[in-house]
N, C-alpha and C positions, 0 to 999 in steps of 0.2 A: 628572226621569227620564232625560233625554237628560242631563246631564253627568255622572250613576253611572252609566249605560253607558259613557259615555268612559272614566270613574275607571276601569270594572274592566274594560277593554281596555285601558287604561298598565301599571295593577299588574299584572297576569298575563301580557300579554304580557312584561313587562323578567323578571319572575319567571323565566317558561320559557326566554329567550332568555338570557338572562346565564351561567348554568349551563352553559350548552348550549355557548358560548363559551368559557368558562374550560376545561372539560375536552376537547372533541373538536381546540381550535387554539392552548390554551395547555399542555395538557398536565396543568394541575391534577389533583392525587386529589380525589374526592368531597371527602373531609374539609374542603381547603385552597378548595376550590369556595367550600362551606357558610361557611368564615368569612369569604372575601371578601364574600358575599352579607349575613350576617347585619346590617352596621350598619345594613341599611333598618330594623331591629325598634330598634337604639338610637335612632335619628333619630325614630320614631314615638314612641317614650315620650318625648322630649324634647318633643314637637310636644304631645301630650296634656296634658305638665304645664303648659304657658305658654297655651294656645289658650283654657282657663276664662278666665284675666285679660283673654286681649284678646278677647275677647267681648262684654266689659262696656263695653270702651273703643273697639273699633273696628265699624265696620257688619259683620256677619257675610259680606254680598256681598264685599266687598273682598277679608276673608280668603280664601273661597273661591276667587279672581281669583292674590291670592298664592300659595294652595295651586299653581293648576296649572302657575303660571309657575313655580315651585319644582321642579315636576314635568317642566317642559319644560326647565328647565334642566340636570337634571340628566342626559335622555336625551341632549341633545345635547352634553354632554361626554363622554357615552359613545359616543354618536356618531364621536366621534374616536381611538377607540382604534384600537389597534396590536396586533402579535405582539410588541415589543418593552415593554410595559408593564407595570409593576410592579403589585402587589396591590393599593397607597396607592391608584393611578389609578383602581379599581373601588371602592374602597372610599365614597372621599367623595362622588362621586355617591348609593350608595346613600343614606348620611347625609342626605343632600338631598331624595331622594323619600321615605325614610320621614317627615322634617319635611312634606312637600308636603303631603303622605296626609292627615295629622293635619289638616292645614290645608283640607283639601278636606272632609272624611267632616263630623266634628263640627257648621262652622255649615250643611253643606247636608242635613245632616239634619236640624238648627233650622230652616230657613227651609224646609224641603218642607215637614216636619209640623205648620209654623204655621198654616197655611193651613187645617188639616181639621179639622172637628169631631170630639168624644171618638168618635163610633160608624162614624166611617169611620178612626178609626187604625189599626187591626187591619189592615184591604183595604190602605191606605196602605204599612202597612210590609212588609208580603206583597208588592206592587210594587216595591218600594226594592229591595230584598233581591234580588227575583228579576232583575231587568232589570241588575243588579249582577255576576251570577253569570253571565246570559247574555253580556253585555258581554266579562266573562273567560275564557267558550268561544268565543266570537266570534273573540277578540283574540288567542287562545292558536292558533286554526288557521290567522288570516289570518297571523300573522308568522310561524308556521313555513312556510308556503305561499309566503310572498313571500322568507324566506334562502333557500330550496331553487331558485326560480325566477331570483332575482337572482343565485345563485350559477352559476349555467349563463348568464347572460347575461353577468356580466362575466367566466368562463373562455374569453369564445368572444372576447369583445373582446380579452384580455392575450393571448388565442393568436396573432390576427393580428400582434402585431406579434415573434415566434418562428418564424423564419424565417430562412435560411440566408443570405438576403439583406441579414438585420443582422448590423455587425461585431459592433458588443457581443453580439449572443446569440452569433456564430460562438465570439465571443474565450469568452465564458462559459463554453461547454460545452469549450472546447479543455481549457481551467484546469480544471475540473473533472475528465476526461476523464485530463490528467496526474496528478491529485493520486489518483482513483480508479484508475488504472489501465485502464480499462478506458470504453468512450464510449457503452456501453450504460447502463452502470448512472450517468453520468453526464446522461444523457436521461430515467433514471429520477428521479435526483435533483430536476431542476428542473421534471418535470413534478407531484410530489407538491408543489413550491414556488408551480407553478400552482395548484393544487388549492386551497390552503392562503390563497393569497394573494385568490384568489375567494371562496371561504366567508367571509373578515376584511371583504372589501369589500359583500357581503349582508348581512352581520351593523350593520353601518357605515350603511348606508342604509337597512336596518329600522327601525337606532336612530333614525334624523333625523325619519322618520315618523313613528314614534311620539309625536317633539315637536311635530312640527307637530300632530299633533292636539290635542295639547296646549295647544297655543297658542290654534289656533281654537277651543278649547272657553270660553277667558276670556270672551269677549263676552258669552258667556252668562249670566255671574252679570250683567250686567245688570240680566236681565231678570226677575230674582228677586224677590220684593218680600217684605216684613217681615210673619211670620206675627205671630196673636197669642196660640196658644197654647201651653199652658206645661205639658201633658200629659208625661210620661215617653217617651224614645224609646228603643226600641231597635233597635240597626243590624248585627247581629251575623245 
């Protein structure tokens, strides 16, 4: 129960937050949004098609273990984006966590529902489901709550050091200042560069979070142990 809460605070949080990225600091249209996002649903069917064979072959914990380091892996390449990055840069990350997904959902829905007998499967997957969904409301307010916060935290840091006291800002706004004409809209220019440059560095250390929970959630399959039955599940 506690690692599909984590699951659906990764998926939902990167969900909302990726989006959210691509169009308000890269400029993306919706459209161009949606297909950088989409390969996390390629990477899922790939994960769906291979995850029946290793099932049979590998401990289902493992997978699980794989799933989220799959999952951490790929926030924290995302972690390292830029305002300078190209689409490719967004893309294969997601490839990676819809692989992760696959790798998490499947055997930890085999190994919860191993455990229960037929007449508490019903109550069983009513919990799965829902602690799943709460996970993804959870995880969808804490990280818009933490860009918004971290993004006033690192404007106030980049500010300090904007100050007429530094050559480079002085020389900065000089060059701008000549090229605009004008030393106002020159202070306008690099304050939106502040702006911009903040929200990328929230977005940045959201993403890192999110891996590390990631991370710390591996331990867990631990402590999983081999159900034995073989009742139908559904996780949907």
């Amino acid at each position: 129960t506690v690692m599909i809460t984590a699951m659906g605070v990764l998926l939902y949080s990167t969900n909302a937050l990726l989006p959210l990225f691509l169009q308000t600091l890269m400029g993306y249209p919706a459209l161009q949004s949606g297909e950088a996002v989409s390969p996390r649903g390629a990477g899922a069917v790939l994960g769906m098609l291979i995850i029946a064979s290793l099932m049979k072959r590998i401990d289902p914990r493992v997978l699980v273990g794989t799933g989220f380091g799959l999952v951490a892996t790929s926030t924290f390449v995302l972690g390292n984006l830029t305002l300078d990055v190209g689409t490719a840069s967004v893309m294969w990350p997601n490839v990676i966590s819809g692989l992760g997904t696959a790798f998490v959902f499947v055997p930890l829905a085999t190994l919860s529902f191993g455990t229960l007998t037929l007449d508490k499967m019903g109550d069983g997957t009513g919990v799965f489901n829902l602690m799943r969904n709460i996970g993804g409301s959870v995880g969808i307010s804490l990280s818009t709550t933490l860009v918004e916060r971290a993004s006033l935290v690192h404007q106030n840091m980049l500010s300090g050091h904007m100050t007429p006291l530094s050559d480079t800002f002085a020389n900065h706004v000089a060059a701008l200042g000549t090229a605009l004409g004008s030393t106002a809209q020159s202070y306008a220019v690099v304050y939106q560069n502040l702006l911009q440059q903040s929200a990328m560095f929230a977005y940045v250390d959201t993403f890192r979070w999110l891996a590390l929970l990631a991370l710390a959630t591996i331990p867990l399959s631990l402590m999983l142990r081999r159900g034995t039955s073989t009742a139908p599940v559904s996780v949907h």
